[in-house]
C-alpha positions in Angstrom: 96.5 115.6 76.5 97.4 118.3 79.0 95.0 117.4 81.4 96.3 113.7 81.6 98.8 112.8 84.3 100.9 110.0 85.0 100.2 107.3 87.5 102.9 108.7 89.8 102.0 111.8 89.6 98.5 111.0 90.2 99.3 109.4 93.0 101.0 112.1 94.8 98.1 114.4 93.8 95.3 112.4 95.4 97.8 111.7 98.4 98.4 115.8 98.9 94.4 115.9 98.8 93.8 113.8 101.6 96.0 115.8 103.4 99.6 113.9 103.4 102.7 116.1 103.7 105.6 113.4 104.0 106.4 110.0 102.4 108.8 108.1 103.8 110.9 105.5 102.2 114.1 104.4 100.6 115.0 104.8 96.7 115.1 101.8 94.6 115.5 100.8 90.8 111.7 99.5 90.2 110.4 102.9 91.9 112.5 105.7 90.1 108.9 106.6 88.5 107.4 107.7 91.7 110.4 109.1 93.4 111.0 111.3 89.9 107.4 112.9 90.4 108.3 113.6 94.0 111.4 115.7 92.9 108.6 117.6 90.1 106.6 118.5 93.0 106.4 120.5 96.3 103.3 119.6 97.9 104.6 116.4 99.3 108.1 115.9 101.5 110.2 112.9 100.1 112.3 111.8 103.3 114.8 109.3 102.5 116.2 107.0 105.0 118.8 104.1 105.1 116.4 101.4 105.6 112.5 100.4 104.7 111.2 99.0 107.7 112.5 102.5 109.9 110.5 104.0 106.8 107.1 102.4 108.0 108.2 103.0 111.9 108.5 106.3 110.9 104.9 106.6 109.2 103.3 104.9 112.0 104.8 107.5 114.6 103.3 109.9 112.4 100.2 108.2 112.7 99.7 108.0 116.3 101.1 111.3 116.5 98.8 113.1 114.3 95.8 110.8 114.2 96.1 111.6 110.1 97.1 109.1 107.4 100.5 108.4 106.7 102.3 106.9 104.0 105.7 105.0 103.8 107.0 103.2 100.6 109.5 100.6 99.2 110.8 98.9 95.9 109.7 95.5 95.3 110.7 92.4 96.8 113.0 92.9 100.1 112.2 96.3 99.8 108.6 95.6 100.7 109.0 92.5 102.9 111.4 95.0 105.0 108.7 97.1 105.5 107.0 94.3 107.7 108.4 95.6 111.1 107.5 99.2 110.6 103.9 98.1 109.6 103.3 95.5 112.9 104.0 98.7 114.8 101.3 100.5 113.6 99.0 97.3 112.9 99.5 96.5 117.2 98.4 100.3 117.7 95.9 101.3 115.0 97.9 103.7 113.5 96.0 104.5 109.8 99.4 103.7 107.4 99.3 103.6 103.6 102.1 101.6 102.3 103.0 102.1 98.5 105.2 99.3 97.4 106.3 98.8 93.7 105.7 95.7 92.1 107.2 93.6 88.7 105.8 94.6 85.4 102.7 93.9 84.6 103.5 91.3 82.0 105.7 89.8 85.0 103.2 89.8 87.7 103.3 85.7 89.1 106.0 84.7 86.9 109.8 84.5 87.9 110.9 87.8 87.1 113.9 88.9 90.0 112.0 90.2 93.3 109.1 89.0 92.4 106.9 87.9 95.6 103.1 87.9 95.9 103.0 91.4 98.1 99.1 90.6 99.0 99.9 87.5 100.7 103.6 88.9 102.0 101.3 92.2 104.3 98.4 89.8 104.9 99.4 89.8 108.2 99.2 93.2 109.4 97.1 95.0 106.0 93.3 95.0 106.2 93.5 96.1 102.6 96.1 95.0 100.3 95.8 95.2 96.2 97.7 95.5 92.9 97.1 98.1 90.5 95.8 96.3 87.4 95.2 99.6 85.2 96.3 103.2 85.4 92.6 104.1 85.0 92.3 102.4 88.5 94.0 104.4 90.4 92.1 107.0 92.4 89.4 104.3 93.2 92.0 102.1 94.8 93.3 104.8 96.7 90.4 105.6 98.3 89.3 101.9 99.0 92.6 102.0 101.4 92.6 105.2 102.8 89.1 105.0 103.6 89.6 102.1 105.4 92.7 102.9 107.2 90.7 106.4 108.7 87.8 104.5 109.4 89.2 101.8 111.0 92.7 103.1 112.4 94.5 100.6 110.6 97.4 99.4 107.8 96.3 99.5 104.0 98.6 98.2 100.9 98.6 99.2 97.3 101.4 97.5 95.1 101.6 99.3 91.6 103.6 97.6 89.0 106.8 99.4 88.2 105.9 99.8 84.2 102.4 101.6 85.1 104.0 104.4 87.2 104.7 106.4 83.9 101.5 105.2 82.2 99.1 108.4 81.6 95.5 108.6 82.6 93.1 111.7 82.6 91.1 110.4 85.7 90.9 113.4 88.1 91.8 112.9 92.2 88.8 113.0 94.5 88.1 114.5 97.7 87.3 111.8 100.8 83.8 111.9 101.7 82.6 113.9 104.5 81.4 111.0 106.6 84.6 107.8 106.6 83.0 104.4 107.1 83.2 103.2 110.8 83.0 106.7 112.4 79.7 107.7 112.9 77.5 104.9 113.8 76.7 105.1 117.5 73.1 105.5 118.3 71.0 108.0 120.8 70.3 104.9 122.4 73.8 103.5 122.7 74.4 107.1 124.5 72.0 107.0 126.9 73.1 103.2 128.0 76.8 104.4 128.4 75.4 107.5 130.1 73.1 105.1 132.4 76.4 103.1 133.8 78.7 105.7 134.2 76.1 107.6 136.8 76.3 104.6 138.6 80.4 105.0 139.3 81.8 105.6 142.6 85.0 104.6 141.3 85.6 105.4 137.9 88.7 105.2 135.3 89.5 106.3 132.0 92.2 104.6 129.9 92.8 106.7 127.4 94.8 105.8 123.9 96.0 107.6 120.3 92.3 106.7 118.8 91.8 109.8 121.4 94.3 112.1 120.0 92.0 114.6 118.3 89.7 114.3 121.8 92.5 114.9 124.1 90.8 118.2 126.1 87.4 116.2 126.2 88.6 113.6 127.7 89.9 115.7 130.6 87.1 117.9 130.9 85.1 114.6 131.1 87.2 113.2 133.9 86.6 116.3 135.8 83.1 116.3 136.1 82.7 112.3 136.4 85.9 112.6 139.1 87.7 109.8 137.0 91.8 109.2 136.8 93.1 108.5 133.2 95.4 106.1 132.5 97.1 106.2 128.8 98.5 103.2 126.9 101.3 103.4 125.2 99.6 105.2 121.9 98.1 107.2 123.8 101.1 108.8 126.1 101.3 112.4 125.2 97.8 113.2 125.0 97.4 114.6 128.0 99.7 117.7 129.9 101.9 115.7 132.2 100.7 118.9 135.2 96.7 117.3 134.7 95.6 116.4 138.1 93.8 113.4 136.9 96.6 112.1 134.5 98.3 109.6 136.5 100.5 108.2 133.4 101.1 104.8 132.2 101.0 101.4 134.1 103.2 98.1 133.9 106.7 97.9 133.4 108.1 101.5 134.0 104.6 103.0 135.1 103.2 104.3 137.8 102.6 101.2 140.6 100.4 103.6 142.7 97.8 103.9 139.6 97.9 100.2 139.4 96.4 100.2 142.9 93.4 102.5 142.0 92.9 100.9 138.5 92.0 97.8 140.5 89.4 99.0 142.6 87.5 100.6 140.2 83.7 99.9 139.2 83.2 102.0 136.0 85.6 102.0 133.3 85.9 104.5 130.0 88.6 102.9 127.2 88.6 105.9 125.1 90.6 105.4 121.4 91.9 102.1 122.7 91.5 98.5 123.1 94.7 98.5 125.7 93.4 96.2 129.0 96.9 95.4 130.7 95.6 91.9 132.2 96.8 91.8 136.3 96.2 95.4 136.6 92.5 95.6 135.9 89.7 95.6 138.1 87.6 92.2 138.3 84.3 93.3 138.4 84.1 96.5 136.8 81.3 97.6 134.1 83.9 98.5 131.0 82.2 100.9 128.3 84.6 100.7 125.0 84.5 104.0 122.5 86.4 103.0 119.2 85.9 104.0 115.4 84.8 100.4 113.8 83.3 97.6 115.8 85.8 95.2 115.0 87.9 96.8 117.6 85.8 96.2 120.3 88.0 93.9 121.8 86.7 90.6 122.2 89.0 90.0 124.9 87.9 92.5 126.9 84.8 92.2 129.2 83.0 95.1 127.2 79.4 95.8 128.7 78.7 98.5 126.2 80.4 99.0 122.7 80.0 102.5 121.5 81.6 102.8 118.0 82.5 106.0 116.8 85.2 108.7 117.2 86.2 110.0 120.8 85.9 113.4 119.5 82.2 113.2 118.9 81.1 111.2 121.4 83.0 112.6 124.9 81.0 115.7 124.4 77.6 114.2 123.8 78.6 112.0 127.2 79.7 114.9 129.4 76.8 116.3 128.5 74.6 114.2 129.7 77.1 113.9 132.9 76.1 117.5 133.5 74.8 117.6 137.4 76.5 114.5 138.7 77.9 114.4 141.9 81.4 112.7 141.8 83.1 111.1 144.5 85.1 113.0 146.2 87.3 110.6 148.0 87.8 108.9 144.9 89.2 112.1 143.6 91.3 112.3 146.6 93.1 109.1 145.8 93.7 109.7 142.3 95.4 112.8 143.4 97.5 110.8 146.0 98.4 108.3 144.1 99.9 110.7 141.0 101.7 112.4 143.8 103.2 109.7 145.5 104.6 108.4 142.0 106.1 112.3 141.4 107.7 112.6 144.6 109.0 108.8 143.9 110.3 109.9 140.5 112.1 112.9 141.8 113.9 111.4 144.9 115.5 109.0 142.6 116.3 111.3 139.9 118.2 113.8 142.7 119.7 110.9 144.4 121.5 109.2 141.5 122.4 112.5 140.7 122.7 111.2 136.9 120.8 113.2 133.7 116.8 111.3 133.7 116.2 109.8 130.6 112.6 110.8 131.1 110.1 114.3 132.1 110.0 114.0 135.3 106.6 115.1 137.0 107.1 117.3 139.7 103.5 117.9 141.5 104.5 120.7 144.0 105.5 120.1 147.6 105.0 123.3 148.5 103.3 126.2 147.1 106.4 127.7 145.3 107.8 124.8 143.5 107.1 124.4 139.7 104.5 121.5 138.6 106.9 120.2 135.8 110.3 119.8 135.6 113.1 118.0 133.4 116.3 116.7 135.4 119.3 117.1 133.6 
């Protein structure tokens, strides 16, 4: 029938409709079928590389780049147990992955055939979803079982499909995702108005900001202008912000900023926006922590969470700024989030001119004096 497609090309149609551009991954035997429909096609960008697991490292930058699904994929066997280190990178920071592996036949599945390994059991580690294509008629459902989970929850998703059914033909149709992904959405008017309650209360406040804020990334400093709050970003989350922001006062820890370690510590209201990143021997003691993240099960039990708010940054930092609207924020607090950012630019620059060597990193230059640019790059 015309309308029929094969699995593989199935696959790449339901892919392009959830909005993937790239996959990236390395060619092997038991996944010709799928790498054949990616040369039939344009909508999707096959990039090859040398090896599988700087395939998934390469999805999960995407990931945390983007805050969009991305997809990686590898042959059966080593090929998908060399995937593993890719996919603990973007397990560690919530990065929403797909990995597509091939697997043996279908009549093989659990026997000895070569390669074979049980691929639920080999990603069980780091794949909150993980599942074999059983039947060709299958496939969109599956699809959308993992992807819906790895966008709802910011996490790693599996789908191993048996190298014999990537040519079988099916005349299911690809789906759009629903509006609403599971694990967005579900914070309450009440939930608001508790978050809303403690952050009044701050003299001192903080935001640590990570990639779950990516698509938030103006909110988040619009909202530590009116609440007078420094941000602090993980590690997923550096980029978000312009490196000129007056409240950005970058990362903390090895290679961060020792100043913001200072302030971090004396703070009493604290905003983890997108992340569950709480850098023990930095953090304040006593602080009330409020935690915004897409599914409950990231509010991090090893955090001392007052308030759990689940749901995406995006929509709720503008329903919280706007019930900021009229506070009166600490000045002096303000003051030494300022100082603090300055001290550590003036810091960075000294060294840079004094070694008189190329730096490695941007360099922030907060002006000292009225002339001099905010950001420069030493080289």
């Amino acid at each position: 029938m015309e309308s029929e497609r094969t699995v593989a090309e199935l696959v790449l149609d339901q892919l392009s409709l959830f909005g993937v551009k790239r996959i990236y991954g390395v060619v092997g035997d038991a996944i010709i079928g799928l790498i054949d429909a990616l040369a039939k096609q344009d909508q999707i960008q096959f990039i090859a590389v040398k090896h599988e697991s700087t395939a998934a490292f390469m999805a999960s930058a995407e990931a945390k780049l983007t805050g969009r699904l991305a997809v990686c994929t590898a042959t059966m066997g080593p090929g998908a147990a060399n995937l593993l280190n890719g996919l603990g990178d973007a397990y560690a920071d919530k990065a929403p992955v797909l990995a597509l592996t091939c697997q043996a036949p279908t009549d093989k599945i659990g026997t000895e055939f070569p390669q074979y390994v049980d691929q639920q059991e080999l990603m069980k580690p780091f794949a909150s979803f993980s599942a074999t294509l059983a039947n060709q008629d299958a496939t969109v459902e599956l699809l959308h079982r993992a992807v819906r989970k790895s966008l709802g929850q910011r996490v790693v998703t599996h789908l191993s499909i048996p190298k014999d059914l990537f040519m079988e033909h099916t005349s299911v149709v690809p789906r759009a995702l629903p509006e609403q992904i599971e694990g967005f959405s579900n914070f309450t008017t009440d939930s608001l108005s508790q978050a809303t309650s403690i952050m009044k209360t701050a003299k001192r406040p903080m935001i640590l900001a990570g990639s779950g804020a990516a698509a938030a990334s103006e909110e988040v400093e619009k909202l530590a202008e009116l609440w007078g709050a420094g941000i602090l970003t993980s590690l997923g989350g550096k980029g978000l912000l312009d490196e000129s922001s007056p409240h950005l006062l970058q990362g903390i820890g090895e290679g961060g900023n020792p100043h913001a370690a200072d302030v971090l510590k004396d703070a009493d209201v604290v905003l983890l926006a997108g992340t569950a990143w709480w850098p023990e021997g930095y953090v304040p003691s006593d602080a009330q922590i409020i935690q915004i993240d897409t599914h409950f099960d990231k509010i991090e039990k090893s955090i001392p969470v007052k308030l759990g708010i689940t749901g995406s940054t995006e929509e709720v930092l503008p329903l919280l700024r706007e019930s900021l609207q009229g506070f009166s924020r600490a000045e002096d607090w303000v003051d030494r989030c300022r100082e603090a950012k300055q001290k550590w630019a003036e810091q960075m620059s000294r060294k840079a001119i004094l070694r008189g060597l190329p730096c490695i990193l941007p360099v922030l230059c907060v002006p000292l004096t009225e002339q001099s640019m905010q950001i420069r790059f030493f080289a």
